[in-house]
C-alpha positions in Angstrom: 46.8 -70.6 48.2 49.4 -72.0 46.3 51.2 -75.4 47.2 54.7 -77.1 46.3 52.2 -79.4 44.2 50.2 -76.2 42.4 53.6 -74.8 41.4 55.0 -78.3 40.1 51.5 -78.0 37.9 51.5 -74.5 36.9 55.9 -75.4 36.0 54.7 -78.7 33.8 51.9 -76.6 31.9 54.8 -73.9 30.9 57.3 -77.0 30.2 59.8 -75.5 33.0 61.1 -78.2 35.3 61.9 -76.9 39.0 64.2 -78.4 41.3 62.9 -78.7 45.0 65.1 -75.7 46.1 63.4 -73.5 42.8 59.5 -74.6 43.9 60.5 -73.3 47.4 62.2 -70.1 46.3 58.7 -70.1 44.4 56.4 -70.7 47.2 58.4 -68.0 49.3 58.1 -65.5 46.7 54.2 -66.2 46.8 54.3 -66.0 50.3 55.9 -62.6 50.3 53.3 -61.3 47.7 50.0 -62.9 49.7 51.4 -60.9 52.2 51.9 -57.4 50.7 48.1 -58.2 48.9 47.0 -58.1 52.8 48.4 -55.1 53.5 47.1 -53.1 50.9 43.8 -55.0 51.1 43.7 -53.1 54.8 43.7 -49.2 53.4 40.6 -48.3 54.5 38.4 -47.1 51.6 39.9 -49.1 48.7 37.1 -50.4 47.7 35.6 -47.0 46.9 38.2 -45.6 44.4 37.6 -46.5 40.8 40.5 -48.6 38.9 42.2 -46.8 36.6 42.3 -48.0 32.8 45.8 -45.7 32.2 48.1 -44.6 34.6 48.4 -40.8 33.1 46.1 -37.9 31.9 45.4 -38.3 28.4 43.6 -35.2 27.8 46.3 -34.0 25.3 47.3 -36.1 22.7 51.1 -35.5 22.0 51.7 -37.4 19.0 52.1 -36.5 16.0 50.1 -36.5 12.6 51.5 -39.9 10.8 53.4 -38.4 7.8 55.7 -40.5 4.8 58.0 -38.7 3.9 61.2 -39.7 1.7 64.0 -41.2 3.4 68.0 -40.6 2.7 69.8 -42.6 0.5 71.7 -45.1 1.9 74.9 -44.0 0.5 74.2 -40.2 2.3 73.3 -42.2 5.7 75.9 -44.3 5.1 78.6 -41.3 5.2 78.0 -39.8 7.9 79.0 -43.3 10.0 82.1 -44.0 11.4 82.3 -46.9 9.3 80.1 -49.5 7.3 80.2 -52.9 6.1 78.3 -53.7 3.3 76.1 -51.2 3.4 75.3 -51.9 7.0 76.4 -49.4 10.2 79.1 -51.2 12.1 78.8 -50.3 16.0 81.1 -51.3 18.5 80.0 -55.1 20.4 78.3 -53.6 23.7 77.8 -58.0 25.1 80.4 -60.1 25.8 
C-alpha cells in the first residue's frame, strides 16, 4: 500500500519534488488503480489463462526482406519540395 511518505520516497529517488496537493493527487490515483486491480482480480478463472508474451498473432511475418538500395540525390529530392533552405526541406511550424 502506498503512503504520502512512500510517494515522497519513490519522488526524491526520481529527483521530482511534489507539493502536498501533487502527493495526494498521487495517492488518489493509486487509490483508483488498487481498486480497478480488485476488480479484475475477481473474474473468476484468471488465474487459469496463460499471459500472453505479444498481444497479436504472429504466425505471418509481414515485413520485408532488408534491402540497400541507392537513394536520390539530394538535388532530385530537393525539387520536388515546395521549398528548401540549404539543402534542408523547409515545412511549415506546426508548435507555437
Amino acid at each position: 500500500m502506498f503512503t504520502k511518505e512512500k510517494v515522497n520516497e519513490y519522488a526524491d529517488k526520481l529527483l521530482i519534488g511534489l507539493t502536498p496537493e501533487e502527493n495526494k493527487m498521487v495517492l488518489d490515483e493509486f487509490e483508483v488503480i488498487d481498486h480497478d486491480i480488485d476488480k479484475i482480480n475477481e473474474i473468476p478463472g484468471l488465474n487459469d489463462v496463460e499471459p500472453m508474451a505479444w498481444c497479436l498473432d504472429r504466425e505471418i511475418d509481414l515485413l520485408r526482406e532488408d534491402v540497400c538500395e541507392e537513394s536520390i540525390p539530394v538535388d532530385t529530392a530537393l525539387a520536388n519540395s515546395d521549398g528548401a533552405i540549404g539543402g534542408l526541406i523547409e515545412v511549415p511550424k506546426v508548435v507555437s
